[in-house]
The first five atom37 places (N, CA, C, CB, O) and aatype in JSON, in Angstrom:
{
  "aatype": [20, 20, 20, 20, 20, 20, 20, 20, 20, 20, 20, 20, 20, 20, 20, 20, 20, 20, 20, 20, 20, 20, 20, 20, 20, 20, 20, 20, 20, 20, 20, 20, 20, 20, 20, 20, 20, 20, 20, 20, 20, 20, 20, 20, 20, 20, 20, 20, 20, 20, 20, 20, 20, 20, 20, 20, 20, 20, 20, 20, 20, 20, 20, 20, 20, 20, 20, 20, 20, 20, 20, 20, 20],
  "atom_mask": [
    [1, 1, 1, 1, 1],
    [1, 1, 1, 1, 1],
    [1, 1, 1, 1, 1],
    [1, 1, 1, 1, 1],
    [1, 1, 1, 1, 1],
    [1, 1, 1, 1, 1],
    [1, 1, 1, 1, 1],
    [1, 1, 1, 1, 1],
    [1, 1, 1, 1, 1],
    [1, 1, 1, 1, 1],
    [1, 1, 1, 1, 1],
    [1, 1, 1, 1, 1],
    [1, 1, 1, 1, 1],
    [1, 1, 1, 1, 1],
    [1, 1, 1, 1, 1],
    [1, 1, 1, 1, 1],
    [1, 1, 1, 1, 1],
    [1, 1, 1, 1, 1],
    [1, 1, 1, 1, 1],
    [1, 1, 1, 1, 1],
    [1, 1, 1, 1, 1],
    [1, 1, 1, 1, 1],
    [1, 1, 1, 1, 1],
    [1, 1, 1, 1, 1],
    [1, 1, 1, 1, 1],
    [1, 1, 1, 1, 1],
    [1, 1, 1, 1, 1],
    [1, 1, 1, 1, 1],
    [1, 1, 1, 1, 1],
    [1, 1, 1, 1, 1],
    [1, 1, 1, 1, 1],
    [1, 1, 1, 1, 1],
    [1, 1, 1, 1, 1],
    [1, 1, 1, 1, 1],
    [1, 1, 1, 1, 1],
    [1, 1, 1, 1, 1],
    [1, 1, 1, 1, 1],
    [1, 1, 1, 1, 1],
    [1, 1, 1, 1, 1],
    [1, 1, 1, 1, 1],
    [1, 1, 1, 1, 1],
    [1, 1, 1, 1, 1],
    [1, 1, 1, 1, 1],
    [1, 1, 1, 1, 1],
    [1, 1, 1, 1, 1],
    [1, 1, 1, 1, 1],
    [1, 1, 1, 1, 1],
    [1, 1, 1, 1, 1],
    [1, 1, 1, 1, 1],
    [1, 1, 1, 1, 1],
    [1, 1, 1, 1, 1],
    [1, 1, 1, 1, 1],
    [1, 1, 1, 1, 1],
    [1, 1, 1, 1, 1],
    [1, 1, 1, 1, 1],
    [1, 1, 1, 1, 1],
    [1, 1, 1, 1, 1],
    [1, 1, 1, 1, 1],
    [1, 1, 1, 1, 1],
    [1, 1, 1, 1, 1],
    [1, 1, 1, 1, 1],
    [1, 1, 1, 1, 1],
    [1, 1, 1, 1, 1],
    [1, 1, 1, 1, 1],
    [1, 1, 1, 1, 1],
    [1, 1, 1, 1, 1],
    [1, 1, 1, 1, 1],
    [1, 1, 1, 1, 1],
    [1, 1, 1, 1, 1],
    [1, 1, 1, 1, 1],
    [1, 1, 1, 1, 1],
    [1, 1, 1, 1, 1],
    [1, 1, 1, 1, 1]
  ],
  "atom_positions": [
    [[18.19, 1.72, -33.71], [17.36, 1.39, -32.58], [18.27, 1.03, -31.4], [16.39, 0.22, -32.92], [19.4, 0.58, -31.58]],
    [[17.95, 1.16, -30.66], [18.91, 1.43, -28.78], [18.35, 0.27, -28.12], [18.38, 3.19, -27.51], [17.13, 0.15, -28.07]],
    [[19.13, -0.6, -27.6], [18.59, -1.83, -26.88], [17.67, -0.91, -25.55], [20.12, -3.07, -26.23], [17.24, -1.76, -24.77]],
    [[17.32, 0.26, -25.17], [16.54, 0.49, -24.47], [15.07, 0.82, -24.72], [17.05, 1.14, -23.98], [14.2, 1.06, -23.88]],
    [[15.0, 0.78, -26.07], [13.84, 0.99, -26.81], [13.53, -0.4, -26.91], [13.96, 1.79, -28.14], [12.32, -0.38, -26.7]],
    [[13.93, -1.9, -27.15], [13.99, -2.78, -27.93], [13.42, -3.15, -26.09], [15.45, -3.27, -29.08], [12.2, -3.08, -26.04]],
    [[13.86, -3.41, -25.1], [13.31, -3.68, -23.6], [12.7, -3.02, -23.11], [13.98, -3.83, -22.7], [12.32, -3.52, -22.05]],
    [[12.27, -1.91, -23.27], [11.14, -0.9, -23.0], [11.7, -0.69, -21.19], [9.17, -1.71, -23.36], [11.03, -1.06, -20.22]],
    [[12.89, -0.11, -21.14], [13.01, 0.08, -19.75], [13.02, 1.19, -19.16], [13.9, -0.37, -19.36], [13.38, 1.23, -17.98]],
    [[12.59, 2.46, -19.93], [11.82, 3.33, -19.64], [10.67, 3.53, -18.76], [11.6, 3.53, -20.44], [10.42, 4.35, -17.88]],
    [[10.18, 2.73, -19.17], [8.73, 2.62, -19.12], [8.65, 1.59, -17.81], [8.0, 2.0, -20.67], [8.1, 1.9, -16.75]],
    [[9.23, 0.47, -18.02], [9.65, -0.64, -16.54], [9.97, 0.41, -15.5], [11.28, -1.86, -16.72], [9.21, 0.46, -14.53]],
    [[11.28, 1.51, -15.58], [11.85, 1.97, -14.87], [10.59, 3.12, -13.67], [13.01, 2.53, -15.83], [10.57, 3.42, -12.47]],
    [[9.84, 3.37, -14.74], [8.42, 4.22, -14.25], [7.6, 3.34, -13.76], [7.56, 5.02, -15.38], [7.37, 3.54, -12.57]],
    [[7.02, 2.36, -14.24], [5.71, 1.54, -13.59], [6.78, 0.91, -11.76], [5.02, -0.39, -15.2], [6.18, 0.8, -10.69]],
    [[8.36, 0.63, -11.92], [8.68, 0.64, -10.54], [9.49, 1.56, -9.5], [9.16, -0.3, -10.48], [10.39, 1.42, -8.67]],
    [[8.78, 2.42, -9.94], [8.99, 4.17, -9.51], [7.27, 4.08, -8.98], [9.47, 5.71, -11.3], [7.09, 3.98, -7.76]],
    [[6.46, 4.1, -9.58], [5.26, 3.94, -9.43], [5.23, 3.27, -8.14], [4.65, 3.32, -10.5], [5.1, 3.85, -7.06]],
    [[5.41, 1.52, -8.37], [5.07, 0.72, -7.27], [5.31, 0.79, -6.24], [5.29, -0.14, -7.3], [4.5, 0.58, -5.34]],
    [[6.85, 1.22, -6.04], [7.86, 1.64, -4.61], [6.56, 2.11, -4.18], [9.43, 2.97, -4.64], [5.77, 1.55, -3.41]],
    [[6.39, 3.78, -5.06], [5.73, 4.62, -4.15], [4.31, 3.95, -3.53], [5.47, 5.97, -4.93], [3.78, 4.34, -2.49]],
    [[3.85, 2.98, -4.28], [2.02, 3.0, -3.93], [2.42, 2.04, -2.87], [0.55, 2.33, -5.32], [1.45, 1.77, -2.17]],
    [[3.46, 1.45, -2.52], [3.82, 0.51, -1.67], [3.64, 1.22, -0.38], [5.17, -0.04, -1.92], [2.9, 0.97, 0.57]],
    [[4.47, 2.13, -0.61], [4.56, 3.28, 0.83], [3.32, 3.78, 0.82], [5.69, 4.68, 0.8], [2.78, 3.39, 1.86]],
    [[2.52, 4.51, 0.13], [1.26, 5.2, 0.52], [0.29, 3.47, 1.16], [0.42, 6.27, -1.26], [0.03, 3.33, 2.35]],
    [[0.09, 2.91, 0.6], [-0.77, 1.68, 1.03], [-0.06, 0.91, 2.47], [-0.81, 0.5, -0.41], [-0.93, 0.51, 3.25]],
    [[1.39, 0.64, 2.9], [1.61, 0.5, 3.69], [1.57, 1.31, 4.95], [2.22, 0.17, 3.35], [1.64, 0.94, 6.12]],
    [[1.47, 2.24, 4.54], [1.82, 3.42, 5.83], [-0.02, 4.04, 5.75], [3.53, 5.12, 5.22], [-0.5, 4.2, 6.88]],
    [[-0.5, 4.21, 5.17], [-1.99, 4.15, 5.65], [-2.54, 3.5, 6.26], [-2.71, 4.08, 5.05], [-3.0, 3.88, 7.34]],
    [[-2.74, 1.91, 5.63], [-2.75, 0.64, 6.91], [-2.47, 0.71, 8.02], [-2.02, -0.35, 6.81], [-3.32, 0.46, 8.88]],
    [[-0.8, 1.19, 8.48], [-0.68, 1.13, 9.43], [-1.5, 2.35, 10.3], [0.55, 0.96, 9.43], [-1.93, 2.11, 11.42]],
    [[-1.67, 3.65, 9.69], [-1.91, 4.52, 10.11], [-3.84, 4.06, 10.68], [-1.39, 5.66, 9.0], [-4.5, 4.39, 11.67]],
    [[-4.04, 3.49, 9.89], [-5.65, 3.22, 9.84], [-5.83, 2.04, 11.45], [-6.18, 2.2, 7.88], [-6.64, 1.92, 12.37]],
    [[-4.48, 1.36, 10.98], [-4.86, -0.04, 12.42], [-4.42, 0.68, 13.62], [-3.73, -1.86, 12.38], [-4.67, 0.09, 14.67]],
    [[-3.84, 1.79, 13.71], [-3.63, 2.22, 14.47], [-4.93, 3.07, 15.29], [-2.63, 2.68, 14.02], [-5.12, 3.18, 16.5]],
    [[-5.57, 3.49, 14.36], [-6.65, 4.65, 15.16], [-7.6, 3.94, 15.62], [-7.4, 5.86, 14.29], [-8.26, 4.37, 16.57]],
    [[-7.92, 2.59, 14.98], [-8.79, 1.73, 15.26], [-8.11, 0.66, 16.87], [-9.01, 0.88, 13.67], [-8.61, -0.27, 17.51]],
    [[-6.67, 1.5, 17.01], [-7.02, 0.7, 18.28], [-6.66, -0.97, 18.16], [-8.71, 0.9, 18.55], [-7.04, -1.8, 18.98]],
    [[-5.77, -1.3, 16.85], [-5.37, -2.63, 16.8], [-3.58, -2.19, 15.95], [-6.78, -3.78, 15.73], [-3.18, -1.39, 15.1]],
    [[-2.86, -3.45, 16.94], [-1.67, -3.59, 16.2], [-0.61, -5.16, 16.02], [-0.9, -2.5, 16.88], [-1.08, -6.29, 16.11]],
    [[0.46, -4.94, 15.82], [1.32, -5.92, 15.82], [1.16, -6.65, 17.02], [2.59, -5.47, 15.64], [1.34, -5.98, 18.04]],
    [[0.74, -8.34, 17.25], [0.86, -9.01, 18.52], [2.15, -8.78, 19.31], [0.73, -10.42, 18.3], [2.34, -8.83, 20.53]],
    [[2.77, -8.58, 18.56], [4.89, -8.2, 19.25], [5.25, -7.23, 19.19], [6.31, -8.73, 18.56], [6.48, -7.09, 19.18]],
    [[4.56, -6.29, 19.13], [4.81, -4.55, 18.84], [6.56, -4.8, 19.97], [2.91, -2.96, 19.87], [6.42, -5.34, 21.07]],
    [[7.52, -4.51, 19.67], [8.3, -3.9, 20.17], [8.64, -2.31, 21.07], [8.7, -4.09, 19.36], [9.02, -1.88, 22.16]],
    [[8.24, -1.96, 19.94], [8.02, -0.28, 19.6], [6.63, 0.18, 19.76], [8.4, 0.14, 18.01], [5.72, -0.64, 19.87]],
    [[6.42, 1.5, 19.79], [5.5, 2.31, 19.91], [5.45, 2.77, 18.45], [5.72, 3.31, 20.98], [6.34, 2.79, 17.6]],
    [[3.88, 3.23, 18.4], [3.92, 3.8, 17.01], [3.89, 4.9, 17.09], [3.05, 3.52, 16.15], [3.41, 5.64, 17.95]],
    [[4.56, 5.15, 15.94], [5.3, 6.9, 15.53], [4.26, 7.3, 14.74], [6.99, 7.09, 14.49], [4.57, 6.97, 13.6]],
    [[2.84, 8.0, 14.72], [2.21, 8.53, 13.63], [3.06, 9.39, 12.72], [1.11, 9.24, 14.08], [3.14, 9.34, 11.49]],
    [[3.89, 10.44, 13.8], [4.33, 11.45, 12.51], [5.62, 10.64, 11.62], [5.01, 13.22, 13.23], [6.08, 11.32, 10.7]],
    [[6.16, 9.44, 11.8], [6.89, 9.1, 10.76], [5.86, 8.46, 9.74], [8.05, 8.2, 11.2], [5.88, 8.66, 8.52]],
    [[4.74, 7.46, 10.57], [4.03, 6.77, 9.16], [3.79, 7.82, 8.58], [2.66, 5.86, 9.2], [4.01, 7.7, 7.37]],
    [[3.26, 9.28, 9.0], [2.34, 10.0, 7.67], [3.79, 10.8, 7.04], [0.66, 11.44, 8.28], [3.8, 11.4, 5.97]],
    [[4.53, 10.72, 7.6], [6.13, 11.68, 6.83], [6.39, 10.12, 5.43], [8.38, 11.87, 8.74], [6.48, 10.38, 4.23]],
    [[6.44, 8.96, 5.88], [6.59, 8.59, 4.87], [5.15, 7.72, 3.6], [7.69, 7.9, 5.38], [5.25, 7.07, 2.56]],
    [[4.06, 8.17, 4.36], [2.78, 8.25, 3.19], [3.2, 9.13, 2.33], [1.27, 8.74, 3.66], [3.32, 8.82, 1.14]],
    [[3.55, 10.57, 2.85], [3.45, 12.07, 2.13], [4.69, 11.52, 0.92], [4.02, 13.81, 3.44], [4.61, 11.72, -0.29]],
    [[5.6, 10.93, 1.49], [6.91, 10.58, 0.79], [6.44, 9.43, -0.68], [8.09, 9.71, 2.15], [6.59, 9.44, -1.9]],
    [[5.81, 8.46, 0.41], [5.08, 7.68, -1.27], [4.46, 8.23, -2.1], [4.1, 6.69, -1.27], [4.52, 7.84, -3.26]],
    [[3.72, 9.23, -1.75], [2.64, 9.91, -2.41], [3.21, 10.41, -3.32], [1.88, 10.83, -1.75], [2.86, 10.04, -4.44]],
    [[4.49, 11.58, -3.19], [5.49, 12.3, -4.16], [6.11, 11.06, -4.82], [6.71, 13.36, -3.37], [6.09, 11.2, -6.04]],
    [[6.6, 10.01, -4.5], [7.16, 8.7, -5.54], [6.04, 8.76, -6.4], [7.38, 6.97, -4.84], [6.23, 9.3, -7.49]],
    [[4.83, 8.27, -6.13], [4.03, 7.52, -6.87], [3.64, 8.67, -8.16], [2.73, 6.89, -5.89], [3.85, 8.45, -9.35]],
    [[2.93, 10.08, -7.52], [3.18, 10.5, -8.66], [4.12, 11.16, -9.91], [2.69, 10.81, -8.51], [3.83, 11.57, -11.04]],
    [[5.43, 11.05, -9.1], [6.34, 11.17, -10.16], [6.28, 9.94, -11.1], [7.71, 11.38, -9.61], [6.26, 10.06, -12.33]],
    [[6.24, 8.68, -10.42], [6.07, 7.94, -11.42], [4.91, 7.91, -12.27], [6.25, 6.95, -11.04], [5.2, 7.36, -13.33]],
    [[3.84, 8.24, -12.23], [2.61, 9.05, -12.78], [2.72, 9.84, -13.91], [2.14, 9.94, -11.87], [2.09, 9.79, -14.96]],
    [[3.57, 10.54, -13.55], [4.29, 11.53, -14.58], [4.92, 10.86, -15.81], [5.48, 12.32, -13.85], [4.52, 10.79, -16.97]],
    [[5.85, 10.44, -15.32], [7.09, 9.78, -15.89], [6.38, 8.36, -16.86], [8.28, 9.23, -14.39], [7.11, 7.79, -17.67]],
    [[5.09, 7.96, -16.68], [4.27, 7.38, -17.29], [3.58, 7.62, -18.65], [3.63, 7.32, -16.54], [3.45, 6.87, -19.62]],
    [[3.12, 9.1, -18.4], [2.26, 9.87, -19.12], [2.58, 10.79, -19.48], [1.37, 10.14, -18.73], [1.7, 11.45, -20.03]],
    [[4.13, 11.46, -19.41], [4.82, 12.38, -19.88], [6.34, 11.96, -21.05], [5.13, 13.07, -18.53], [7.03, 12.87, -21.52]]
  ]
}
């Protein structure tokens, strides 16, 4: 038996492969969502970039379901 079987870090290593990604799809929607609605950061510095939030939704989206995969495969 392999101390990686015995910590199950396979499986850890996937559920935070998973999270990263749902982090990015749920963060970058939010933003994408407070944005159309016309509300943002009280200190906005910056302007918002739609095409980076949805470049990196599309990007969580491919994390999350690889980790999906890597779950159930």
């Amino acid at each position: 038996m392999d101390i990686t079987d015995v910590l199950g870090l396979d499986t850890l290593l996937a559920q935070m492969i998973l999270a990263i990604g749902a982090a990015m799809v749920f963060g970058n929607g939010f933003a994408v969502f407070q944005h159309k609605k016309g509300r943002g950061p009280d200190r906005a510095k910056e302007d918002f970039h739609p095409a980076r939030a949805w470049w990196l939704l599309s990007v969580g989206l491919m994390i999350s379901i690889w980790g999906i995969a890597s779950l159930f495969v």
